[in-house]
C-alpha positions as CSV (number, residue, x, y, z in Angstrom):
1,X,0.0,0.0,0.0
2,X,1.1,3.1,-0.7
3,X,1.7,6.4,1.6
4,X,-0.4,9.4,0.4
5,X,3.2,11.0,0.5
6,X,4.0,8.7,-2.4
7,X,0.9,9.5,-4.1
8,X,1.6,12.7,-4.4
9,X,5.2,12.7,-5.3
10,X,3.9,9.8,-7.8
11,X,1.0,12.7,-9.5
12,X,2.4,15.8,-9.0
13,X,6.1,17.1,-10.2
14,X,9.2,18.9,-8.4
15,X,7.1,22.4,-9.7
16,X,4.5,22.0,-6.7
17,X,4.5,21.8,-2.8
18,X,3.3,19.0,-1.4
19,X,2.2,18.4,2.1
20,X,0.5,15.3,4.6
21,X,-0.1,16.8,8.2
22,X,-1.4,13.9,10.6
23,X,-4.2,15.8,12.7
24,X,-4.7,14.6,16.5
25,X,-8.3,13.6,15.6
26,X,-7.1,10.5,13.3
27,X,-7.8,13.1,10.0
28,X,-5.0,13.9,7.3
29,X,-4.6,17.9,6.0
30,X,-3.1,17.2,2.5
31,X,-1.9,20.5,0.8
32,X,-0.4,20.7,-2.6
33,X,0.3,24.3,-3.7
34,X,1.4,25.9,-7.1
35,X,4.3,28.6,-5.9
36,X,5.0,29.8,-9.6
37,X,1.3,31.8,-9.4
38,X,0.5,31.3,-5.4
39,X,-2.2,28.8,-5.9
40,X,-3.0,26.2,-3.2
41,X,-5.4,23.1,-2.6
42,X,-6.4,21.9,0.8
43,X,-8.1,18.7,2.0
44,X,-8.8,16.5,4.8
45,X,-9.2,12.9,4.0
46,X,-9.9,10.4,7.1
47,X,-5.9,8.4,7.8
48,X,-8.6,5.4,6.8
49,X,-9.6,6.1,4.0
50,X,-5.5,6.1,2.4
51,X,-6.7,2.6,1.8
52,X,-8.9,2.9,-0.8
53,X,-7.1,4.0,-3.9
54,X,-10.1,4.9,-5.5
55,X,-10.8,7.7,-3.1
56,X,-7.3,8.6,-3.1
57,X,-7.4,9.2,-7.1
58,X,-10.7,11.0,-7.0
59,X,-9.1,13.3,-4.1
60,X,-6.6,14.2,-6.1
61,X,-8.1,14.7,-9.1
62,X,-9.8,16.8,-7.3
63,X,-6.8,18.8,-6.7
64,X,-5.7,18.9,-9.6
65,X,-8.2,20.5,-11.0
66,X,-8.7,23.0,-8.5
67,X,-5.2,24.0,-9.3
68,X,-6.2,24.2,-13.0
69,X,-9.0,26.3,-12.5
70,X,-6.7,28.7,-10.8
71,X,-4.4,29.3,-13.5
């Protein structure tokens, strides 16, 4: 299983900021940012939930376009 550290270095490149912050309440803040126009994405995804890759491709997707929209 993968880390959704690895995730992200796997679906985003060296350009953008990546971030996993474990939260006290079991909870993961994932940022990925866009420093070349000052763009940013934030989620929480349950520390569960890692395990479905399904849910981890649709969160970033997510992301990803959020970041697109920004341009």
């Amino acid at each position: 299983m993968k880390t959704l550290s690895r995730y992200l270095a796997d679906n985003f490149t060296s350009q953008y900021k990546t971030c996993v912050e474990p939260q006290a309440d079991g909870y993961l803040l994932v940022r990925v940012g866009y420093p070349i126009n000052g763009t940013e994405a934030t989620r929480m995804i349950n520390g569960q939930y890692v395990r479905n890759e399904l849910l981890v491709e649709t969160l970033l997707e997510d992301i990803r376009n959020e970041l697109a929209r920004s341009h």
